[in-house]
Structure formats: C-alpha cells, structure tokens
PAZAGU-807295 format. One record per residue (C-alpha): residue number from 1; x, y, z. Coordinates in steps of 0.001 Angstrom, whole numbers. Example, Ala and Ser with C-alpha at 12.3 -4.5 7.8 and 13.67 -1.06 7.14 Angstrom:
# residues 2
SITE  num        X        Y        Z
SITE    1    12300    -4500     7800
SITE    2    13670    -1060     7140
***
This chain:
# residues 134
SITE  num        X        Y        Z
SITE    1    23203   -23195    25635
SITE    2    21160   -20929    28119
SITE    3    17899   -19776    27444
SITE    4    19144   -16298    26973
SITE    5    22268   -16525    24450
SITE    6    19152   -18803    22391
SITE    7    16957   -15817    22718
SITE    8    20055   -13653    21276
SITE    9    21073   -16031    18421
SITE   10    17452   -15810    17001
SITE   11    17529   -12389    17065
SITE   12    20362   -12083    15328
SITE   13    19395   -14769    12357
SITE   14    16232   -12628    12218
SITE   15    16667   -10059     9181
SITE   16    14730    -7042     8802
SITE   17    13151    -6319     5607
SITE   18    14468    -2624     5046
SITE   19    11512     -987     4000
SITE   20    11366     1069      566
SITE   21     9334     4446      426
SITE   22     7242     5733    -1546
SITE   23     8451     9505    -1328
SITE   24     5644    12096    -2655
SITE   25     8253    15259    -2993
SITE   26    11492    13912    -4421
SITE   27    14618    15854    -6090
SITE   28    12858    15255    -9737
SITE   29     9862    17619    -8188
SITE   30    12324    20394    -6791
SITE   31    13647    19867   -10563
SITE   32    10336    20485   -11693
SITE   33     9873    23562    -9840
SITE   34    13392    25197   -10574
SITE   35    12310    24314   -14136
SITE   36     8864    25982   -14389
SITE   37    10466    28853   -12368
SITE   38    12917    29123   -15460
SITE   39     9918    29087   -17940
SITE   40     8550    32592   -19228
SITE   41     4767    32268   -17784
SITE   42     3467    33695   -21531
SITE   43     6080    32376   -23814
SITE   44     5493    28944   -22292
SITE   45     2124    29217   -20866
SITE   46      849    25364   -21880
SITE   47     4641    23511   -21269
SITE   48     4037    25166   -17439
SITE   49      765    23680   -17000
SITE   50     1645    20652   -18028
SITE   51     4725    20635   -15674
SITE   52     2873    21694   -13070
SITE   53      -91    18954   -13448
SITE   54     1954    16011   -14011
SITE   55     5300    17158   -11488
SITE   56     4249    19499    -9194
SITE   57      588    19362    -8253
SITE   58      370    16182    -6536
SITE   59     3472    16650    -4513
SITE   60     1833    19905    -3179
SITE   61    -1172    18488    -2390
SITE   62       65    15859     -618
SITE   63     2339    17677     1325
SITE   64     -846    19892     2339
SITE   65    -2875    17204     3228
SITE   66       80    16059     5502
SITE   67      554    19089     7005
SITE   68    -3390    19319     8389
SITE   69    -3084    15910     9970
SITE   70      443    15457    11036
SITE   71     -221    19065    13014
SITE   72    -3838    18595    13315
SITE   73    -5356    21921    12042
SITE   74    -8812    20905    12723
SITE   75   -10666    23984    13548
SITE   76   -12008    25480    10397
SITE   77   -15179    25731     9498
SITE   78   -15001    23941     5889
SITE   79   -14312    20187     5398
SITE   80   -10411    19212     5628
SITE   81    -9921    18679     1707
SITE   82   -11214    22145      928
SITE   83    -8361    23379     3236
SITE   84    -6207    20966     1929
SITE   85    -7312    22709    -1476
SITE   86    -6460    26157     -548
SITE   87    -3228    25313     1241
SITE   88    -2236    23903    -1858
SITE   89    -3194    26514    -4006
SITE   90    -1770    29041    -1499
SITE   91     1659    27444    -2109
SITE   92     1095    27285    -5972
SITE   93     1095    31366    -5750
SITE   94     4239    31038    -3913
SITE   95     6345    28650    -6631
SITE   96     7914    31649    -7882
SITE   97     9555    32786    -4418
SITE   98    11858    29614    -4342
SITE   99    15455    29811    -4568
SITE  100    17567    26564    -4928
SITE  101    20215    27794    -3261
SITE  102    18429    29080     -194
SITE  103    17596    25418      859
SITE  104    15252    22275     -321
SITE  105    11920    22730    -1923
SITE  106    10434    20184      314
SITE  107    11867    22325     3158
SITE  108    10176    25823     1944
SITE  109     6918    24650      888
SITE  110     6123    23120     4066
SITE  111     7496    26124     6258
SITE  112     5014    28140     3778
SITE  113     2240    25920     4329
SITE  114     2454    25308     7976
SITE  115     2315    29201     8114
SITE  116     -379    29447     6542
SITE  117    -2248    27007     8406
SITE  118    -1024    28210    11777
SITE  119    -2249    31529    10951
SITE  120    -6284    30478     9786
SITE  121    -6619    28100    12325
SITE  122    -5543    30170    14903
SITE  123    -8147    32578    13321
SITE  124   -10696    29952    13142
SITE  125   -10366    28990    16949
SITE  126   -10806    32456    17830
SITE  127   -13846    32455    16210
SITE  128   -15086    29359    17176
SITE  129   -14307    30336    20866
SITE  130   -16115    33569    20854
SITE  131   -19266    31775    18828
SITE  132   -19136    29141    21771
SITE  133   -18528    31261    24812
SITE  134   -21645    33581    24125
***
C-alpha cells in the first residue's frame, strides 16, 4: 500500500463528531411571540410579562448582541451592552408588527435590528468624523 491510499484510508476511518447547537432563537420563541401577540396587553398584562421574560427576552438580546459584533457597529459613543440594551428594547416595541405568515421571527427581528443599528451608527460616525476633523 502507497503512502497516499494510507493517507486516504485514515481519513476515511476518521469520524467527525457532528456538532450539536445551542440555538438562542428557536421555533418555541417564534411560538412565544405569535402567542404574546395573541394576548390582550390589559386583559393579560402579568401572563405577557412573564412570556416575555422567560421566552422572549433572552433570545432578543442575544440576537442584538450578535448583531453589534458579527457587523461590528462600533462607533457609538456609549459602551456596547448599553446598545445592545436599546437594540433590544427597540425590537421589544416592534413584537407587535410580526406576522407569521410574512416569514420567520428570527428573520424579521434581525432585519429590524440591523436597521436600526445601521442607521445610529452611521449617525454616530458622522459625528465622530466631524468632532475629529475640526
């Protein structure tokens, strides 16, 4: 046996572990939204908030937090988790625009919250760029 066809039977006996994730916006949050959508904000005041602390919060938040690194929105003037903050609560006032059958909630909260970072930092480099330039 050559060197080479060796080479290829080892690679071949090696396996490779198929790796599990640990998803942070799965189909029981989009559940979660279409379900506190459903909810009458007065009627069920306290069964919302708890739906949205324990389903929907930290899915959000981590999705923001992606967003300003994966896309590095950098240039703001307050540290990155207070952005991360507002992004998130910037999507929170949007929960009630989703429509299920418009597309994935993963899919419409990040559009929405790449928007909205597109459109402060862009704001915030401006700023920064006249501050520096003078």
């Amino acid at each position: 046996m050559t060197k080479k066809e060796n080479l290829k039977k080892k690679a071949l006996a090696v396996k490779k572990k198929k790796k599990t994730g640990r998803y942070y916006f799965t189909s029981e949050t989009e559940q979660a939204i279409v379900d506190y959508n459903h909810m009458d904000p007065v009627k069920d005041y306290y069964k919302r908030n708890i739906l949205y602390e324990k389903k929907i919060y930290y899915p959000l938040h981590k999705m923001s937090e992606n967003l300003i690194h994966t896309f590095k929105f950098y240039y703001f003037d307050v540290p990155s988790t207070d952005v991360q903050k507002q992004v998130t609560a910037f999507m929170t006032t949007k929960l009630n625009k989703f429509n299920p059958e418009s597309g994935k909630a993963f899919s419409y909260f990040s559009v929405v919250g790449k928007n909205w970072l597109i459109y402060h930092n862009n704001k915030n480099y401006a700023k920064q760029k006249t501050h520096r330039s003078t």
